[in-house]
N, CA, C and O atoms as a Tinker XYZ file with bonds, in Angstrom:
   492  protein
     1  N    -12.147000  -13.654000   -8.436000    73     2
     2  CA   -11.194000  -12.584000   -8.676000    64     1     3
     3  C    -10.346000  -12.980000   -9.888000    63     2     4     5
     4  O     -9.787000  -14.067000  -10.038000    81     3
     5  N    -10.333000  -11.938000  -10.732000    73     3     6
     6  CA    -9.497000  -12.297000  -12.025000    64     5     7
     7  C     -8.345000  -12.161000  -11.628000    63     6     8     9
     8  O     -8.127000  -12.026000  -10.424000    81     7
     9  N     -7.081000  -12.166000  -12.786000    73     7    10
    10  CA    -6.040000  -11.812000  -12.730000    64     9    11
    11  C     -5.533000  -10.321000  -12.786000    63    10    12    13
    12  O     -4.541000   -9.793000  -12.283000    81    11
    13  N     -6.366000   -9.914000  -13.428000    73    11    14
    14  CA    -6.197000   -8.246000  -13.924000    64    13    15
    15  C     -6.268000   -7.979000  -12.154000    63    14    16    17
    16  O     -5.273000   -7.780000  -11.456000    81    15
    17  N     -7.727000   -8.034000  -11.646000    73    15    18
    18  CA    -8.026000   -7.558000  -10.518000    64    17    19
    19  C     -6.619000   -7.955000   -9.085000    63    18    20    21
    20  O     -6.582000   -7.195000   -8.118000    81    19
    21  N     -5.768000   -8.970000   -9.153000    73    19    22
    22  CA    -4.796000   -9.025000   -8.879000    64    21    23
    23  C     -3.801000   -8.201000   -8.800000    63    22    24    25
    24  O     -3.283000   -7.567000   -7.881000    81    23
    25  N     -3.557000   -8.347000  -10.279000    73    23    26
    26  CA    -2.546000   -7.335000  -11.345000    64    25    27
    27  C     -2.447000   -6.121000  -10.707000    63    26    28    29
    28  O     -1.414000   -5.674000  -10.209000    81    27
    29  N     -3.715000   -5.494000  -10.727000    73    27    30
    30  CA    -4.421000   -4.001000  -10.084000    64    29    31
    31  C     -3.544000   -3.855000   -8.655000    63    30    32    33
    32  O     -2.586000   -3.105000   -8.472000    81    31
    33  N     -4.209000   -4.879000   -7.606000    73    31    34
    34  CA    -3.663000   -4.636000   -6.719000    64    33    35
    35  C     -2.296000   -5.020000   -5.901000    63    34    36    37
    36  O     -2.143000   -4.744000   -4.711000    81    35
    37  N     -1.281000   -5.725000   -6.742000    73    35    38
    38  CA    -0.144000   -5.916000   -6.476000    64    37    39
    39  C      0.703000   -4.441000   -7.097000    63    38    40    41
    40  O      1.682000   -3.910000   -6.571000    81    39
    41  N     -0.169000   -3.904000   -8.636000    73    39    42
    42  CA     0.455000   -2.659000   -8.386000    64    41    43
    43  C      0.501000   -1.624000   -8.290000    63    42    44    45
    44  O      0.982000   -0.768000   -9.034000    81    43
    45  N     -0.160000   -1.541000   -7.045000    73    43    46
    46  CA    -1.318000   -0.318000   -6.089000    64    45    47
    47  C     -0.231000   -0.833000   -4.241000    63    46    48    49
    48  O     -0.347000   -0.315000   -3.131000    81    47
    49  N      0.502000   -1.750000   -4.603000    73    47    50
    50  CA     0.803000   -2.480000   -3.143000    64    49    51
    51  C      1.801000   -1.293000   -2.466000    63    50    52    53
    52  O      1.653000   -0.936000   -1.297000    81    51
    53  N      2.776000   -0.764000   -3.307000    73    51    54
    54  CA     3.309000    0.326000   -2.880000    64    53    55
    55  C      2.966000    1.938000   -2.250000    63    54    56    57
    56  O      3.539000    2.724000   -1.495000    81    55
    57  N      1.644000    1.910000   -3.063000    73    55    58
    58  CA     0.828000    3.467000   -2.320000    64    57    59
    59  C      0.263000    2.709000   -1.113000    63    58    60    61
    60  O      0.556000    3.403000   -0.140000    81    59
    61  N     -0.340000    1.728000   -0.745000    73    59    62
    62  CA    -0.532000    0.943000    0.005000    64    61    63
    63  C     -0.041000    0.683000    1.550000    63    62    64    65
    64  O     -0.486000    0.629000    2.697000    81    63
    65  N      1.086000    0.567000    0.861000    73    63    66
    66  CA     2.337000    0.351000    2.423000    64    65    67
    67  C      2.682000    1.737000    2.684000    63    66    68    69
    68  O      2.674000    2.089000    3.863000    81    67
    69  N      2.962000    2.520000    1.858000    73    67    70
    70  CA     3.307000    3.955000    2.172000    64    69    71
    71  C      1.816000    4.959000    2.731000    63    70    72    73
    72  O      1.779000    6.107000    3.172000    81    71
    73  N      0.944000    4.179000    2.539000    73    71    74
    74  CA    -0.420000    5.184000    3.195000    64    73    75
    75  C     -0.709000    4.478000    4.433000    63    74    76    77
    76  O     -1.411000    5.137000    5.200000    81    75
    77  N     -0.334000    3.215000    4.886000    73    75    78
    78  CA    -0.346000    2.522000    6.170000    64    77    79
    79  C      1.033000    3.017000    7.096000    63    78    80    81
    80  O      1.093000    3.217000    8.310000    81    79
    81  N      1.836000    3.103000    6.320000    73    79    82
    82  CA     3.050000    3.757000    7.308000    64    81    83
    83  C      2.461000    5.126000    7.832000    63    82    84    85
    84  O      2.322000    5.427000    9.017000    81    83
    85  N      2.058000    6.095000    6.460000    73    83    86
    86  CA     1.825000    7.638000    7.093000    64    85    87
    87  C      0.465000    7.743000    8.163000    63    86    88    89
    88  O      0.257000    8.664000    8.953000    81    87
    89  N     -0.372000    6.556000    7.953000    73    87    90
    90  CA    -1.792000    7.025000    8.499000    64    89    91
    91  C     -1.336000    7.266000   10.100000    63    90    92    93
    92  O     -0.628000    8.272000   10.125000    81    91
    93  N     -1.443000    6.876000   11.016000    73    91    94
    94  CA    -0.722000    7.170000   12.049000    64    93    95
    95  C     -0.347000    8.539000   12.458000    63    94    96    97
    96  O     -0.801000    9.270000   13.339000    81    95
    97  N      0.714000    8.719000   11.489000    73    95    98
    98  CA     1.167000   10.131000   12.250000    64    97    99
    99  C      0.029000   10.843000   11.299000    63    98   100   101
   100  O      0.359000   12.029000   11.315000    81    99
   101  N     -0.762000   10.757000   10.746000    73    99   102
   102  CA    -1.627000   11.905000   10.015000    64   101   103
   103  C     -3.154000   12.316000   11.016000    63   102   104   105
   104  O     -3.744000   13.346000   11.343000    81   103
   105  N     -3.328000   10.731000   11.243000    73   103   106
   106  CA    -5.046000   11.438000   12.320000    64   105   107
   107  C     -5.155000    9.982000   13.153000    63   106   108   109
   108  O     -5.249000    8.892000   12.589000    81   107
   109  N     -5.117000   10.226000   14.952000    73   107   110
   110  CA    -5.155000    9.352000   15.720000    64   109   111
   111  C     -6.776000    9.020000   15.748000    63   110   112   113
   112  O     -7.294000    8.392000   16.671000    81   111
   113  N     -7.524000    9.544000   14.570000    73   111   114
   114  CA    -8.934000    8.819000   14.528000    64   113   115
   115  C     -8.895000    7.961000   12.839000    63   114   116   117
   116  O     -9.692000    8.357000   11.989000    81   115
   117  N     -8.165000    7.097000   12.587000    73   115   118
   118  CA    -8.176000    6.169000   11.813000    64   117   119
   119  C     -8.081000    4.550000   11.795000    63   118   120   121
   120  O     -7.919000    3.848000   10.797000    81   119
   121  N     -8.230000    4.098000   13.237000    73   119   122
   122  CA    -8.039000    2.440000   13.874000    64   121   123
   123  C     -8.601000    1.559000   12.765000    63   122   124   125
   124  O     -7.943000    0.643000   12.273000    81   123
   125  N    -10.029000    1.913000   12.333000    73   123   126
   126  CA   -10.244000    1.441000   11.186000    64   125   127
   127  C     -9.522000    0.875000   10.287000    63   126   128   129
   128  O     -9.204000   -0.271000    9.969000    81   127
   129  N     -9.242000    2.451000    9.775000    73   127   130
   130  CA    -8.615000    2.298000    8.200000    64   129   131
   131  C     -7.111000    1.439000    8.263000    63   130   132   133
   132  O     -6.771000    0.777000    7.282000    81   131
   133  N     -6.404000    1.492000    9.265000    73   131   134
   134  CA    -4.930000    0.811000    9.799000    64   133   135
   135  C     -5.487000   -0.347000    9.604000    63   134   136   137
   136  O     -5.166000   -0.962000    8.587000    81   135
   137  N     -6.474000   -0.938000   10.549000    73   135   138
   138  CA    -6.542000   -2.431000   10.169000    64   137   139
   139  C     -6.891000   -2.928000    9.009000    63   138   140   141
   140  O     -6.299000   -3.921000    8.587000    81   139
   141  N     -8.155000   -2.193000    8.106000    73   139   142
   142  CA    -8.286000   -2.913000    6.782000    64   141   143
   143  C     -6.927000   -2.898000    5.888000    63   142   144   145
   144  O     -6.564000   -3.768000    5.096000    81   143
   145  N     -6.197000   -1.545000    6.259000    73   143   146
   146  CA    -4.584000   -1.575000    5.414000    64   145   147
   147  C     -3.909000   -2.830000    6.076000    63   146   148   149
   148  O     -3.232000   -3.483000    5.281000    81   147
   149  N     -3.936000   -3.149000    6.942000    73   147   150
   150  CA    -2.732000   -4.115000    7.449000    64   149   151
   151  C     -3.254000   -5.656000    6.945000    63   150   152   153
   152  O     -2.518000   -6.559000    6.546000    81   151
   153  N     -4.719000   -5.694000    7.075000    73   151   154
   154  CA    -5.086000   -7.013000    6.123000    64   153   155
   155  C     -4.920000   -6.722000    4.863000    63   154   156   157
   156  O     -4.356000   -7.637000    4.264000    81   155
   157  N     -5.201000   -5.752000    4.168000    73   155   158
   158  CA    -4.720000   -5.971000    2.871000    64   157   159
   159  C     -3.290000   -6.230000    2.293000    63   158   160   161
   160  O     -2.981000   -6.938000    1.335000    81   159
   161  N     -2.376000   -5.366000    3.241000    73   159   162
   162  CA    -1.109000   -6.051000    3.445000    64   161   163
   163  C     -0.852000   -7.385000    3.587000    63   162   164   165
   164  O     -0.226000   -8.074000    2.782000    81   163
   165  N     -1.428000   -7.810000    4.802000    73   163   166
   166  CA    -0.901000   -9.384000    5.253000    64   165   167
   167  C     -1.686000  -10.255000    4.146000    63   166   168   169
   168  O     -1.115000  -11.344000    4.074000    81   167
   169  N     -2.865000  -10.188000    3.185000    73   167   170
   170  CA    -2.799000  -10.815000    2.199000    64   169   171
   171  C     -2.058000  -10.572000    0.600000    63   170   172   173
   172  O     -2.281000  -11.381000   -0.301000    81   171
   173  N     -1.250000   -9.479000    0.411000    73   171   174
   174  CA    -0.851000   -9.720000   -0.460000    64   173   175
   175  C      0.766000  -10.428000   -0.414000    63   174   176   177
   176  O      1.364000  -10.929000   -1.366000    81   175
   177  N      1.151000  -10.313000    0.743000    73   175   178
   178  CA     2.501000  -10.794000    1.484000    64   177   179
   179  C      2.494000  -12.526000    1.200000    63   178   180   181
   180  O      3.387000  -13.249000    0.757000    81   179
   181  N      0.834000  -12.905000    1.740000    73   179   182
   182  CA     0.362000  -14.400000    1.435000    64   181   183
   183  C      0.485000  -14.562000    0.113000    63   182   184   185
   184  O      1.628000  -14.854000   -0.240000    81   183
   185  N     -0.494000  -14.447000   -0.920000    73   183   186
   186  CA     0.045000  -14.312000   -2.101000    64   185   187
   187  C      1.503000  -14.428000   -2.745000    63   186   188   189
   188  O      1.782000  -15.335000   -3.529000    81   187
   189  N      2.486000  -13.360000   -2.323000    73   187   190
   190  CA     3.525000  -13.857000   -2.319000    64   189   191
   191  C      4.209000  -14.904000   -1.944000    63   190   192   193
   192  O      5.152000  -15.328000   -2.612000    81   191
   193  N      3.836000  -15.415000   -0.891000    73   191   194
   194  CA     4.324000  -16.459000   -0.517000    64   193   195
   195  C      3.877000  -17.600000   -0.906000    63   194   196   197
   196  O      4.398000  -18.612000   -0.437000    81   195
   197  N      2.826000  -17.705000   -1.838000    73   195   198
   198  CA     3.034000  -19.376000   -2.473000    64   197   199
   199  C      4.075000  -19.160000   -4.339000    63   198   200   201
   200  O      4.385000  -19.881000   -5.288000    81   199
   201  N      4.195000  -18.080000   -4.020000    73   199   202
   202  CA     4.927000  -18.137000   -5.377000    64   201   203
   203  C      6.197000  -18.772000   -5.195000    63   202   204   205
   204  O      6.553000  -19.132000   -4.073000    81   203
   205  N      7.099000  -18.980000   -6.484000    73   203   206
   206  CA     8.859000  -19.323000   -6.349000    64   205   207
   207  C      9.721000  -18.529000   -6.028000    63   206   208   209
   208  O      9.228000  -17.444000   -5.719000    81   207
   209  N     10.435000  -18.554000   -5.980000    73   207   210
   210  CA    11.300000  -17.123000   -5.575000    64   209   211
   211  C     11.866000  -16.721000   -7.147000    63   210   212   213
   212  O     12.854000  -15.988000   -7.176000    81   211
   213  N     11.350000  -17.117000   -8.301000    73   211   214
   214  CA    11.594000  -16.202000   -9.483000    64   213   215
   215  C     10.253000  -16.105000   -9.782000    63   214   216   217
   216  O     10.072000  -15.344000  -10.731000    81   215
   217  N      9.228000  -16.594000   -9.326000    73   215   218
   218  CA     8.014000  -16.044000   -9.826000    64   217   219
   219  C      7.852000  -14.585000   -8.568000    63   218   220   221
   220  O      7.500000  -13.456000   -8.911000    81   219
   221  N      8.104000  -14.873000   -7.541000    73   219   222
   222  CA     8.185000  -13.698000   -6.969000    64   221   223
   223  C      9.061000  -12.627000   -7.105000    63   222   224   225
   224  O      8.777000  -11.499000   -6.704000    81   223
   225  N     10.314000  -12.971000   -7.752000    73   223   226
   226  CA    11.372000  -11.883000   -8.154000    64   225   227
   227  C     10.312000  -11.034000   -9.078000    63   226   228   229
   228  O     10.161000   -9.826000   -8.892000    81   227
   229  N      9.596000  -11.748000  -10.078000    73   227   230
   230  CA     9.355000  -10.817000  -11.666000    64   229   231
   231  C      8.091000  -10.144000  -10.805000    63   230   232   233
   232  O      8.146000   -8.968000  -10.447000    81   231
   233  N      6.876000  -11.055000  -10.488000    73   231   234
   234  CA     5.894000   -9.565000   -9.815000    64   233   235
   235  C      6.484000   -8.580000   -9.211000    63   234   236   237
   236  O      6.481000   -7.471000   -9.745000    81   235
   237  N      7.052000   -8.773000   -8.085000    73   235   238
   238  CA     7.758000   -7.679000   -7.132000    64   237   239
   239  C      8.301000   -6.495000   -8.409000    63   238   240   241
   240  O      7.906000   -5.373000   -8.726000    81   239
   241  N      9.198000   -7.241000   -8.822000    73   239   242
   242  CA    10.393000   -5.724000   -9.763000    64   241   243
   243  C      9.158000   -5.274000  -10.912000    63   242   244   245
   244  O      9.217000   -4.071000  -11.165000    81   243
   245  N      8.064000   -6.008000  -11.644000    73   243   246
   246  CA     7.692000   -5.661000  -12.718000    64   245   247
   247  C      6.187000   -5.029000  -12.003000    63   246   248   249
   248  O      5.969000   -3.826000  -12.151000    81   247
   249  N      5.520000   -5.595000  -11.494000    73   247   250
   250  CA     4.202000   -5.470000  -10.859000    64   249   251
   251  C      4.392000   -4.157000   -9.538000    63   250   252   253
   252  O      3.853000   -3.082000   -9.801000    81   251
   253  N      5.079000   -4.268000   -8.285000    73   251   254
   254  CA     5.267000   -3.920000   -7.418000    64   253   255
   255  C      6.127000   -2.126000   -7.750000    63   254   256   257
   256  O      5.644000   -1.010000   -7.942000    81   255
   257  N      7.174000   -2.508000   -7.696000    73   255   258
   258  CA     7.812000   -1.926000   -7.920000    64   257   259
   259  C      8.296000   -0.715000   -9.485000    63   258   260   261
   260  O      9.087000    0.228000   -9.495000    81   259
   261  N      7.378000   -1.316000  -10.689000    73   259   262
   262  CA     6.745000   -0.885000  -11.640000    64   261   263
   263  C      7.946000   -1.047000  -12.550000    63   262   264   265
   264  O      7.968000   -0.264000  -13.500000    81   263
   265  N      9.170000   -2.096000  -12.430000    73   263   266
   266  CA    10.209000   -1.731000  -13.627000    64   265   267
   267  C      9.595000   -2.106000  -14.722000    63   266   268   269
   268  O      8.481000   -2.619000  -14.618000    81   267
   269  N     10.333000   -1.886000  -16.283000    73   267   270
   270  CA    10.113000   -2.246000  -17.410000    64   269   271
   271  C     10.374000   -3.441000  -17.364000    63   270   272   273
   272  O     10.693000   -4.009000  -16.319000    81   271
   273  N     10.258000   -4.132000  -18.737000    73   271   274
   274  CA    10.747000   -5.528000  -18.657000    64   273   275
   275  C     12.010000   -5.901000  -19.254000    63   274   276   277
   276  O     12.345000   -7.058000  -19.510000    81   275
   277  N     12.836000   -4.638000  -19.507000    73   275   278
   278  CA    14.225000   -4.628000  -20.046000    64   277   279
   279  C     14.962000   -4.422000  -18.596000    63   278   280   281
   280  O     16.042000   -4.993000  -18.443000    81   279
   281  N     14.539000   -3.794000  -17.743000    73   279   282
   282  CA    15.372000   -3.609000  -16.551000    64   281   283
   283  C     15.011000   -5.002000  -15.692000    63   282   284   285
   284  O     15.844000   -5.396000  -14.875000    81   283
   285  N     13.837000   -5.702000  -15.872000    73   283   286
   286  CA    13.579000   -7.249000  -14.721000    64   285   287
   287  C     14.545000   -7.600000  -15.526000    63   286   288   289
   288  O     15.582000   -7.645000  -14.863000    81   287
   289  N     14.761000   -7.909000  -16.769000    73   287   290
   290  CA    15.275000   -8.545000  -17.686000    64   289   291
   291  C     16.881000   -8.783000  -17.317000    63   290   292   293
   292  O     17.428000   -9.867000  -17.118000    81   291
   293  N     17.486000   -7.433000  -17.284000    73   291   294
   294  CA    18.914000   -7.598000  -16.882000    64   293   295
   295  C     18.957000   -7.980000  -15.103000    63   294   296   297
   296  O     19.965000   -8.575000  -14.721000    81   295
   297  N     17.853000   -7.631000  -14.032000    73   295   298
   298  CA    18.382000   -7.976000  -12.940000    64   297   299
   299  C     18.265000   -9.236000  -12.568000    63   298   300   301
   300  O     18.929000   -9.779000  -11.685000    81   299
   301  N     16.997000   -9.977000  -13.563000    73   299   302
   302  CA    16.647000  -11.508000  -13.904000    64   301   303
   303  C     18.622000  -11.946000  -14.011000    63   302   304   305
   304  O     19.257000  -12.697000  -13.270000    81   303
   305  N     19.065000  -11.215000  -15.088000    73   303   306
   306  CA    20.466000  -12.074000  -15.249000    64   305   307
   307  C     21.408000  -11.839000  -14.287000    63   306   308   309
   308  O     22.158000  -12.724000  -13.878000    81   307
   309  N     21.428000  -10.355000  -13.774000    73   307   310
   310  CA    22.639000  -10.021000  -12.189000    64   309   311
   311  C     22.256000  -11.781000  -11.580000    63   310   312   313
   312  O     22.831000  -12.870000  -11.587000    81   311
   313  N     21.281000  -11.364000  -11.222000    73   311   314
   314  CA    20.632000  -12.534000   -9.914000    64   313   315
   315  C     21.050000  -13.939000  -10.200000    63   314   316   317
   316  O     21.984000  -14.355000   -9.514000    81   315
   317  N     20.581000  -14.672000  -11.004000    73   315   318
   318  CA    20.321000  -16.007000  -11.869000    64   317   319
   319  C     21.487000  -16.339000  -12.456000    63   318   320   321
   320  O     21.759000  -17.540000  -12.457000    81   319
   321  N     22.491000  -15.351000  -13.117000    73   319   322
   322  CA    23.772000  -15.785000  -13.962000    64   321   323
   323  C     22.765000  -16.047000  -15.517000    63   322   324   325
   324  O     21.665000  -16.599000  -15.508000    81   323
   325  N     23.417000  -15.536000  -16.698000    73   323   326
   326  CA    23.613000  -15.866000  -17.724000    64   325   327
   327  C     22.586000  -17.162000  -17.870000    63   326   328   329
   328  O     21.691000  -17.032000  -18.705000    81   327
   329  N     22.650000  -18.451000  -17.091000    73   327   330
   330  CA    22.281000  -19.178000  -17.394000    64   329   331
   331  C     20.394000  -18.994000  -17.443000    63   330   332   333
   332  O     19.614000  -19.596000  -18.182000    81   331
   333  N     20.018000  -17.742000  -16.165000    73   331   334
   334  CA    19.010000  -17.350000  -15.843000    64   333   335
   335  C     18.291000  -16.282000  -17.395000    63   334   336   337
   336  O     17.235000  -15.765000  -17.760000    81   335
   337  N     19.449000  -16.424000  -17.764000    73   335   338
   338  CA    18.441000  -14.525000  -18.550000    64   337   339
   339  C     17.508000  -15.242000  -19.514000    63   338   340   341
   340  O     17.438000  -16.374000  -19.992000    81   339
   341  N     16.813000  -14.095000  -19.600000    73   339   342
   342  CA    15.064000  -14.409000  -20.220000    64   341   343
   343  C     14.534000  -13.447000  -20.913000    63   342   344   345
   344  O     14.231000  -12.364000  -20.411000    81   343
   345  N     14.366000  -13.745000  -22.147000    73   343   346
   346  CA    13.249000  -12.494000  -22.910000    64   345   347
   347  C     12.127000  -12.405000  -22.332000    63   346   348   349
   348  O     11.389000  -13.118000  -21.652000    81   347
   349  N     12.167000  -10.851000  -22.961000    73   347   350
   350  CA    10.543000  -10.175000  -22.486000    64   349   351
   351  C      9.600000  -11.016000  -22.363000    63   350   352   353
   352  O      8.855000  -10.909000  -21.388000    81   351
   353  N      9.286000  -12.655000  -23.866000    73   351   354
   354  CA     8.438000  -13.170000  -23.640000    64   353   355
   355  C      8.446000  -14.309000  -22.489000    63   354   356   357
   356  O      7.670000  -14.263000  -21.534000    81   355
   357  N      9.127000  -15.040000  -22.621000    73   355   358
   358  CA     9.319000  -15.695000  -21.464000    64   357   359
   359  C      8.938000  -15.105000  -19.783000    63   358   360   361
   360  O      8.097000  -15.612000  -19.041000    81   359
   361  N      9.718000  -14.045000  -19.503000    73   359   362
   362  CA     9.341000  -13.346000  -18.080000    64   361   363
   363  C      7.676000  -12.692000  -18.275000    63   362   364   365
   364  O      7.192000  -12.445000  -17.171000    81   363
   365  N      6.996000  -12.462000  -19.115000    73   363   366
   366  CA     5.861000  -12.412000  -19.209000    64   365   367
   367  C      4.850000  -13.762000  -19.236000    63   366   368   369
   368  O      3.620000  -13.760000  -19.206000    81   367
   369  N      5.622000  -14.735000  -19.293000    73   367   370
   370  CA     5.140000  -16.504000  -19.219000    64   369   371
   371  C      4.879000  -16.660000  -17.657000    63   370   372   373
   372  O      3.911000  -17.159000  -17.082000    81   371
   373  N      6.001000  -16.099000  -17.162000    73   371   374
   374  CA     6.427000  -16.598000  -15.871000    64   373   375
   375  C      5.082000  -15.586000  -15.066000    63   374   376   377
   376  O      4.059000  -16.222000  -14.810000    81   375
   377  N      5.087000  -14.521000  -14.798000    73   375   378
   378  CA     4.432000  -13.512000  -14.716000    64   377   379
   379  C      2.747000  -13.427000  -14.392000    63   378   380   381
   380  O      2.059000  -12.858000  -13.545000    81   379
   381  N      2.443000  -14.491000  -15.777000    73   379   382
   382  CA     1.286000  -14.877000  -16.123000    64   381   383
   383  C      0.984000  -16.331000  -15.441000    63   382   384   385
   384  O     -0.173000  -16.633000  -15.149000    81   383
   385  N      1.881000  -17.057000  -15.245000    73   383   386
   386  CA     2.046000  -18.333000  -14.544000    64   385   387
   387  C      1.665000  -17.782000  -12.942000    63   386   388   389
   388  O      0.588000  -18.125000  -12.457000    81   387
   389  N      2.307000  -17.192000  -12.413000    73   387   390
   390  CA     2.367000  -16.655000  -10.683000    64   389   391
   391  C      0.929000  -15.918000  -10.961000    63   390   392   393
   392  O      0.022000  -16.468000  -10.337000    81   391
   393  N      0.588000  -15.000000  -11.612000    73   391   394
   394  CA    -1.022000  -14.446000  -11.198000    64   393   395
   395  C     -1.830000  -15.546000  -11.148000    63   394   396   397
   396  O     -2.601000  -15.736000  -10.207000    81   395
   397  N     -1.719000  -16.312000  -12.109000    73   395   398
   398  CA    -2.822000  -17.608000  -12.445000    64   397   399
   399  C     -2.450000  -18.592000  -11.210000    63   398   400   401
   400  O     -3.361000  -19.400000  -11.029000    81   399
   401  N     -1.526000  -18.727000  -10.442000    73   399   402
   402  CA    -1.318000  -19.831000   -9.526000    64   401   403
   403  C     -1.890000  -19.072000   -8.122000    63   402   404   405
   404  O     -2.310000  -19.822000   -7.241000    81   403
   405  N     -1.921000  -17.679000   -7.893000    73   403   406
   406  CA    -2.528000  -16.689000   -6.886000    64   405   407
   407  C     -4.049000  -16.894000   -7.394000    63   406   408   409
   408  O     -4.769000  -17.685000   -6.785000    81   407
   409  N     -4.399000  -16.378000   -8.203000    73   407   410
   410  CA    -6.023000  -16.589000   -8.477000    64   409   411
   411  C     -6.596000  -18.307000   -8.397000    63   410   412   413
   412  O     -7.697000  -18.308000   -7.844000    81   411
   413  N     -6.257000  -19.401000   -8.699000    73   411   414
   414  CA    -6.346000  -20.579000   -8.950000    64   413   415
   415  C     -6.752000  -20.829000   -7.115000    63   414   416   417
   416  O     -7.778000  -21.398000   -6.739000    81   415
   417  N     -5.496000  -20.156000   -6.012000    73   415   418
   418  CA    -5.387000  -20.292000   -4.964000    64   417   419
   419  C     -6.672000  -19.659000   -4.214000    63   418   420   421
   420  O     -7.288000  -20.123000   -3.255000    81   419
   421  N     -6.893000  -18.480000   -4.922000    73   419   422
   422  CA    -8.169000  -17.928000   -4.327000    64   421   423
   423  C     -9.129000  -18.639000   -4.797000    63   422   424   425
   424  O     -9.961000  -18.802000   -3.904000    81   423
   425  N     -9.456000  -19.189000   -5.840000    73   423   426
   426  CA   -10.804000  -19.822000   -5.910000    64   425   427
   427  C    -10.891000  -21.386000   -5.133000    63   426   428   429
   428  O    -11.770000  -22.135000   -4.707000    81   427
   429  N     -9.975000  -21.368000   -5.200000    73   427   430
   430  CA   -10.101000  -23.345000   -4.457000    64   429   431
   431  C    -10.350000  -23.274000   -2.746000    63   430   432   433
   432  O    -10.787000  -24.094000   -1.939000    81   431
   433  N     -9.833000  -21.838000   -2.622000    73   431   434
   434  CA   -10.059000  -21.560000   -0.637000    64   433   435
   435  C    -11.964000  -20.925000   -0.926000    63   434   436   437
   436  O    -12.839000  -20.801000   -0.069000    81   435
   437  N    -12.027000  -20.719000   -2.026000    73   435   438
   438  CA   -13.406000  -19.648000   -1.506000    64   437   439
   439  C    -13.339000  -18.449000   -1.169000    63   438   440   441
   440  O    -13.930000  -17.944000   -0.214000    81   439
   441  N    -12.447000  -17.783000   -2.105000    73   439   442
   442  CA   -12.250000  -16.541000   -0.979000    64   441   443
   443  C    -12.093000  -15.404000   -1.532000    63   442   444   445
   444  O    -11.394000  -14.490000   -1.096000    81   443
   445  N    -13.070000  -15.403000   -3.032000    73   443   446
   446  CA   -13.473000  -14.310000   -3.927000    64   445   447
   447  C    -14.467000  -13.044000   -3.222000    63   446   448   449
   448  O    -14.474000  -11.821000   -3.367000    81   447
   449  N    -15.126000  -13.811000   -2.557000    73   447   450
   450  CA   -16.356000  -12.924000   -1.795000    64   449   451
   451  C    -15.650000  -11.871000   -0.621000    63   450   452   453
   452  O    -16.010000  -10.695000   -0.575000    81   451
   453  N    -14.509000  -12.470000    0.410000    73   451   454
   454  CA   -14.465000  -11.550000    1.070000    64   453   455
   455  C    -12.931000  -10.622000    0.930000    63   454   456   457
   456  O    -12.524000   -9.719000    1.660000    81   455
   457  N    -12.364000  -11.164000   -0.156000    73   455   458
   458  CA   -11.446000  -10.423000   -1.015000    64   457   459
   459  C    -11.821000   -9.140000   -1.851000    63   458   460   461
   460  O    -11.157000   -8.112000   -1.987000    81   459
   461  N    -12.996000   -9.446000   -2.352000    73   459   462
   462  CA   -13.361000   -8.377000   -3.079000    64   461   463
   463  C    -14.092000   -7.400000   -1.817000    63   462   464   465
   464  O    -13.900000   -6.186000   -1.883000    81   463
   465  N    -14.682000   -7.793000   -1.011000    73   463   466
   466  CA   -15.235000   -7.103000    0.243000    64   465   467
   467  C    -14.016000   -5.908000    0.648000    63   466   468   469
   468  O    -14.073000   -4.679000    0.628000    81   467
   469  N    -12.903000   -6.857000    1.018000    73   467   470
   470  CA   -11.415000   -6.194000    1.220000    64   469   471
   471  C    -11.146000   -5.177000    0.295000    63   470   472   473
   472  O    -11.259000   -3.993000    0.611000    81   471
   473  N    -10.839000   -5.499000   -0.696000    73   471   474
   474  CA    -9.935000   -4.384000   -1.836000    64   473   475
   475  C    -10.690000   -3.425000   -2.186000    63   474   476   477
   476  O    -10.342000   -2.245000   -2.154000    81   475
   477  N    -12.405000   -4.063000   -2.754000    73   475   478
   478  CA   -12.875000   -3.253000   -3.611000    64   477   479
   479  C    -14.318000   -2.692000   -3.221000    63   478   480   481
   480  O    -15.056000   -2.061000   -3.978000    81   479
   481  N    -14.555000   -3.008000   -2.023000    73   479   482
   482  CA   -15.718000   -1.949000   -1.384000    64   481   483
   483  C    -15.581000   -1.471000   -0.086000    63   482   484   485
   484  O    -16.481000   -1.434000    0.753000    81   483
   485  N    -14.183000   -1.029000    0.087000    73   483   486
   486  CA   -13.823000   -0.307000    1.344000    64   485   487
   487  C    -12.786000    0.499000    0.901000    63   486   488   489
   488  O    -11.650000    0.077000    0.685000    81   487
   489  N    -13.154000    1.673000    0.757000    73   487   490
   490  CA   -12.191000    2.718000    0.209000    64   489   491
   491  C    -10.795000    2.596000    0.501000    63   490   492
   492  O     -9.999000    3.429000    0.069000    81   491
């Protein structure tokens, strides 16, 4: 799994959680589709969790959540203080650092084959 293919689905994670919340009340014949959503959930949550908590600040606000990198930029400094703030290039360092430490993680477990099984051949 590349990084792009990551990329893709960290920011797809929001239609994601919001189509696992609605499925439910939409058709009590979907048990299926709930569980492949809830693993795809509980692995991108994993993912998150080997990151830092500023490598996870910038995916979440820039990836997730879809801000620019002038708005991570100033909440990079609310958060962090002055001492924290960071140009565009830098938070794009960082950014690129956390996908590459998520993908690095998937290849050393083995776990390209049933990742891609997950995301990308089950509607």
């Amino acid at each position: 799994m590349k990084d792009t293919d990551v990329r893709g689905i960290l920011r797809r994670y929001r239609d994601m959680e919001n189509t696992l919340d609605l499925l439910p009340h939409l058709s009590s014949d979907c048990h299926d589709r709930i569980e492949m959503m809830q693993r795809r959930k509980t692995v991108v949550l994993s993912w998150l969790g080997l990151l830092t908590a500023k490598e996870r600040f910038i995916l979440e606000r820039h990836l997730i959540f879809g801000l620019s990198w002038r708005e991570v930029s100033v909440e990079y400094e609310a958060r962090w203080g002055v001492n924290g703030l960071r140009h565009e290039r830098t938070l794009k360092r960082y950014q690129a650092g956390a996908l590459g430490k998520i993908c690095r993680n998937i290849q050393e477990n083995g776990l390209e084959s049933e990742l891609d099984a997950l995301f990308f051949c089950c509607g």
